[in-house]
Structures are given as C-alpha cells and as structure tokens.
C-alpha positions in Angstrom: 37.7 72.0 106.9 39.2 70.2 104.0 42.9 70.4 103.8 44.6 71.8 100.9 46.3 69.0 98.6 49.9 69.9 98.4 51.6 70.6 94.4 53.6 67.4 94.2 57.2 68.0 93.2 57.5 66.9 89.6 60.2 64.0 89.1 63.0 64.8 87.7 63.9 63.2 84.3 66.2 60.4 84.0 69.4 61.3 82.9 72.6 59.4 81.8 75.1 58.8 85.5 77.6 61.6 84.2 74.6 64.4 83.2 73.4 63.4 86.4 76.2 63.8 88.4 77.1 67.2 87.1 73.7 67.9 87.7 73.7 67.5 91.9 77.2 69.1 91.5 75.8 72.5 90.0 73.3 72.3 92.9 75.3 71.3 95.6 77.4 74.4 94.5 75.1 77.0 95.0 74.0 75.9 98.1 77.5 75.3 99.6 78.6 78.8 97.9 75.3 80.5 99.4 75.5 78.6 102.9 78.9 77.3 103.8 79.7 73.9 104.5 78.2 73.3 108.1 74.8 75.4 107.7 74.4 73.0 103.8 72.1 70.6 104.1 71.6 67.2 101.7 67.7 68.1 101.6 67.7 71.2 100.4 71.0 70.0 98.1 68.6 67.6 96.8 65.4 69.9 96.5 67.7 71.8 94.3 68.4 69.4 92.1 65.0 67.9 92.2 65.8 64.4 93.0 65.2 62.6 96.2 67.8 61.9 98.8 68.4 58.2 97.9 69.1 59.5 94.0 71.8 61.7 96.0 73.4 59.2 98.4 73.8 56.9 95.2 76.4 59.1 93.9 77.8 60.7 97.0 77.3 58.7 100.1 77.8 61.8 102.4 78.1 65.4 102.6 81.8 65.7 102.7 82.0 63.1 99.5 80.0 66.0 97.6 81.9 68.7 99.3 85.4 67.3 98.4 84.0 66.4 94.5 83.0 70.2 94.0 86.0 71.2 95.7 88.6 69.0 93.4 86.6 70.5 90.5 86.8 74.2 91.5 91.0 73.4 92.5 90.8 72.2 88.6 89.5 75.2 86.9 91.6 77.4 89.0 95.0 75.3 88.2 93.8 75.2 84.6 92.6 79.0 83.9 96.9 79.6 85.2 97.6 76.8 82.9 96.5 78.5 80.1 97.2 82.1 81.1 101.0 80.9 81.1 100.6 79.5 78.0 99.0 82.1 76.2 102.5 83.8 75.3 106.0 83.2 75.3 107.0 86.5 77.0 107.7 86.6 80.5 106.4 90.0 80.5 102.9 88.9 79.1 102.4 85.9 81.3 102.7 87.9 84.6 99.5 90.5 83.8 98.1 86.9 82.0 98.3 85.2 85.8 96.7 87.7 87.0 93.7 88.4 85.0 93.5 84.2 85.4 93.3 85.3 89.5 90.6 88.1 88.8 88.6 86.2 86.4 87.9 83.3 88.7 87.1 85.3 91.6 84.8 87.2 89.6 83.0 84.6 87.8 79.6 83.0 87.8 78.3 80.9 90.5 81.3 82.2 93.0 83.7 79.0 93.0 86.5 80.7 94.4 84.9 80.7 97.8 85.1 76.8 98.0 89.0 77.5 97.6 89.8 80.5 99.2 87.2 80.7 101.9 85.8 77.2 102.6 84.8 77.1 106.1 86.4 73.4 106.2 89.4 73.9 106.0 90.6 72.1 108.9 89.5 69.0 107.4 92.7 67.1 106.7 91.1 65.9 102.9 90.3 69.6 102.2 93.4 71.4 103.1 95.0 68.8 101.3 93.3 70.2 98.2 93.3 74.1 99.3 97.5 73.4 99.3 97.4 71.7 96.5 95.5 74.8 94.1 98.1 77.4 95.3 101.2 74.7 95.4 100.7 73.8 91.4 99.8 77.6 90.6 103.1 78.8 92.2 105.1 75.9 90.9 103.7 76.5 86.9 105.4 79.9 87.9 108.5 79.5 89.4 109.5 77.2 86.4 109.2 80.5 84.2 111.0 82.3 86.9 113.5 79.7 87.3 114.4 79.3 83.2 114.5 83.3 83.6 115.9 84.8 87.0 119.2 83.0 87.9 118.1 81.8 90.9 118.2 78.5 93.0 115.1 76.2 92.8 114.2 77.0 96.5 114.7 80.3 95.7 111.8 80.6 92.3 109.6 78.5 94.6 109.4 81.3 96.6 109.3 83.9 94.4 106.5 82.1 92.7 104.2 81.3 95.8 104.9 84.9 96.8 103.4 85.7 92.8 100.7 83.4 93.3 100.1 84.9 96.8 99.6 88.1 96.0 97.2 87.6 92.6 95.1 85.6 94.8 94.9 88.0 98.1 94.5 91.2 95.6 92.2 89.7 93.7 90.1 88.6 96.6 90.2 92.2 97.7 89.3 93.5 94.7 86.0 91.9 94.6 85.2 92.4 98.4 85.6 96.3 97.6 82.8 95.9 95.1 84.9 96.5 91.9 85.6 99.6 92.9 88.5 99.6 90.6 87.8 98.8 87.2 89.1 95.0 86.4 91.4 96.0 83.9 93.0 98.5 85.7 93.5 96.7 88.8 95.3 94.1 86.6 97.4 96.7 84.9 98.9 98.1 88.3 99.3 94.5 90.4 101.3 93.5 87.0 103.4 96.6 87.3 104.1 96.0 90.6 105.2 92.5 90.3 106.9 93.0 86.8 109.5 95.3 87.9 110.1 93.4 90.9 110.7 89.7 88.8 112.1 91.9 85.8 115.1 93.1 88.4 116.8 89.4 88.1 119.5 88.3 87.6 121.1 90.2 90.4 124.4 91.8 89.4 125.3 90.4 93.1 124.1 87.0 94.6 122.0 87.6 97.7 124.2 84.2 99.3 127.5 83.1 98.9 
C-alpha cells in the first residue's frame, strides 16, 4: 500500500526582523493565552506562526525570553490605556469612571492579554513578578499623584489610596468578565465609579486621621 504523501507546510514569507518579530509575538500570544505558560509549547508556537523552530530561537532563545517579551508588552498597553484615561480630562471626577473603563476595556478586549498580567500561571518567577508589580505599581502611582495634588494627604497616604483604586478596577473588572457580562459594561462602570468617587470626593478631612 502506497503511503499517502503528506501537504508540505508552505514557507512562510520573509519578512523585515521587526514584522517578524511581532509576528511570533501575536502567535506566541494565543497560544500562551489558550494554554498557560507550562502546558505552551515552542512547536506548536512555531506552527502558528508558520516558521520553523530555528527562525524562532533566532529571536527568542527560550520559552521564558518569549514569555517575558509578550508579557512587558501586555504590562505596556495596560500602563498606557491608564495613561491616557487620566489624561483624557482635567476633572478628578472624570478621570476616576475614565480608570475604570481603561480596567474593563483591557480585560475585555481581543486576544485576552489581561490574563498574561492578572493570571499568568508564572508568577513565581522572580523576572515575571517583577513585571506583574510593576503594571499595578505605575497604575496606582499615575493615580495617587491626582489624589495627592487633590486630597490633603501624606504621600504614603495617596499611595495607598491609589493601589487600593487601582485594586479594585482591576479585581471588579476581572469579575465582571468571569460573570459573562452579566452586567452591561457601561453600567458596571457607572456604579464602581460611584462607589469610589464618593469615597476619594470625601477628602480633605475636616479632621486629620493622625496627629
């Protein structure tokens, strides 16, 4: 019996270093998205991408090297979407339902990069956690500068304040999309900004909380 000739995979095209770095980035994405970290493998990272392994390990010599590259990205466009939701306005009022549409908006977006942040089943790897602390440490520190200029309150004190803001977008938001949008995205904004709005509006205290 004559063996059936297998389709050969057609090569993929040449492409300038950066097009093709973005390139096994998008396809180590959803495969570390769809699998996790420890079940991802480089073959099928590179079957995605249609290249061979040796095209791979020329731009990232091992799996954590790709991990950590996707992950500095996704920290990026987290750190960035607050960037610009803070921006957006010069009312304190405005930026806090802004932050949090930033949250909600980036956990509910294509291809699923908040899971890489918020759920990335390496965290104990000192070079991830590094950048896991990092996202939520320059998210809560763009905020507690606007509480600081705002509130009355000591440095330590905003810091708080703002990882406790930052905290709570990102745990609600998190929620929200594991409940299957039960709650209309819009709405669930509306009432999380409430909520923190008239707590953050209530500063300056007519009485210190320390001597």
């Amino acid at each position: 019996m004559t063996a059936t000739p297998q389709t050969a995979r057609p090569p993929s095209p040449r492409l300038p270093r950066p097009a093709r770095r973005r390139q096994l980035l998008g396809a180590a994405r959803e495969v570390f998205v769809a699998q996790g970290y420890h079940s991802a493998a480089m073959d099928e990272i590179a079957e995605r991408a249609g290249v061979s392994k040796p095209v791979l390990y020329q731009h990232f010599p091992g799996k954590l090297d790709l991990y950590l590259a996707l992950l500095d990205e996704s920290v990026a466009e987290l750190v960035g979407a607050v960037s610009a939701a803070l921006a957006s306005t010069g009312d304190n009022r405005e930026r806090v339902p802004a932050t949090f549409r930033a949250f909600f908006d980036y956990v509910s977006g294509a291809g699923e990069a908040f899971r890489l942040v918020f759920e990335s089943d390496l965290s104990n790897e000192q070079a991830v956690r590094a950048r896991l602390d990092r996202a939520l440490y320059e998210c809560a520190e763009m905020v507690s500068e606007f509480i600081r200029e705002d509130a009355g309150v000591s440095d330590a004190e905003a810091d708080l304040l703002g990882m406790a803001l930052v905290g709570m977008a990102q745990v609600s938001a998190r929620y929200w999309l594991s409940m299957e949008r039960e709650i209309d995205q819009e709405i669930a904004e509306t009432l999380l900004s409430r909520l923190a709005w008239r707590g953050i509006s209530g500063w300056p205290l007519a009485e210190p909380l320390h001597e």
